[in-house]
C-alpha positions in Angstrom: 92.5 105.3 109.6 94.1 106.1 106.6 96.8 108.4 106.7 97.1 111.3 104.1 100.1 112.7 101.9 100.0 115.7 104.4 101.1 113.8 107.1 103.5 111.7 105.2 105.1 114.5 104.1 105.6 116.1 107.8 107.2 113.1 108.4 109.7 113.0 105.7 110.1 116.5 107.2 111.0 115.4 110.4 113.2 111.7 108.7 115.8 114.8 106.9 115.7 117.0 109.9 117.2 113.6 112.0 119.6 113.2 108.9 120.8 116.7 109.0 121.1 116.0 113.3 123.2 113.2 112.4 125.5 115.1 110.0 125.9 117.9 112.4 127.0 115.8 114.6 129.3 113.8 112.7 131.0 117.4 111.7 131.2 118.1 115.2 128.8 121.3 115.2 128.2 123.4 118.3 126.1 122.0 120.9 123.6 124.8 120.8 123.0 124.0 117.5 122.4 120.9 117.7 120.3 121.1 120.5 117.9 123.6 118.3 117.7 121.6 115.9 116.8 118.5 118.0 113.8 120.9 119.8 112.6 121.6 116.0 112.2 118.1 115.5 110.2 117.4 118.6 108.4 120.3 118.1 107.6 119.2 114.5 106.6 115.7 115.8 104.2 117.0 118.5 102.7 119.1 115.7 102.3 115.7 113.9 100.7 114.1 116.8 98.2 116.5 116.9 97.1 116.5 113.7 96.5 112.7 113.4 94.8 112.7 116.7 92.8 115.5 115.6 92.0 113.6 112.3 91.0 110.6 114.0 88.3 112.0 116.8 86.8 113.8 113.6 86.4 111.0 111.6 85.7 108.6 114.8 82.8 111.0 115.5 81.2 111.4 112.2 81.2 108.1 111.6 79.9 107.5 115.5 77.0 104.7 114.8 74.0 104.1 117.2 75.1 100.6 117.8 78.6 102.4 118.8 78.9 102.0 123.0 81.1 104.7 123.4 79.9 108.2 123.4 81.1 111.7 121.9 82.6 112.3 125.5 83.7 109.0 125.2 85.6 109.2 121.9 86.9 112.9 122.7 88.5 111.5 126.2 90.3 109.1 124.4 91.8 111.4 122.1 92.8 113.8 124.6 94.5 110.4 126.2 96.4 110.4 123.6 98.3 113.7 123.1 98.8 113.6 127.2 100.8 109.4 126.6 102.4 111.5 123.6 104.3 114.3 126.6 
């Protein structure tokens, strides 16, 4: 699978939100705010999840071959296997 700017992008998202974590913390910032701040950034990574997984099965099922074994269910299961090992 080849990974688009999109999603590179969320994740240089998510690489300054950890920086800014990290700096808060070196100043000593409140705990709440920290905390928040942490949340956004697993929230912002469970957005990411999502949208790779979604990009896969898509592209996994239109390019779903005769010769391929594994059905549509197949393919969609596995996905969904995915973003449950990603909780």
């Amino acid at each position: 699978m080849e990974y688009d700017d999109k999603v590179k992008n969320r994740l240089k998202r998510i690489e300054g939100q950890v920086k800014g974590i990290l700096k808060m913390m070196d100043e000593g910032k409140d705990c709440k705010d920290v905390i928040t701040q942490l949340s956004a950034s697993r929230s912002a990574i469970d957005r990411t999840i999502g949208v790779i997984v979604s990009s896969n099965l898509i592209e996994c099922i239109q390019q779903m071959e005769d010769s391929d074994s594994r059905t549509q269910e197949d393919i969609v299961r596995e996905a969904v296997d995915l973003l449950v090992k990603s909780r």
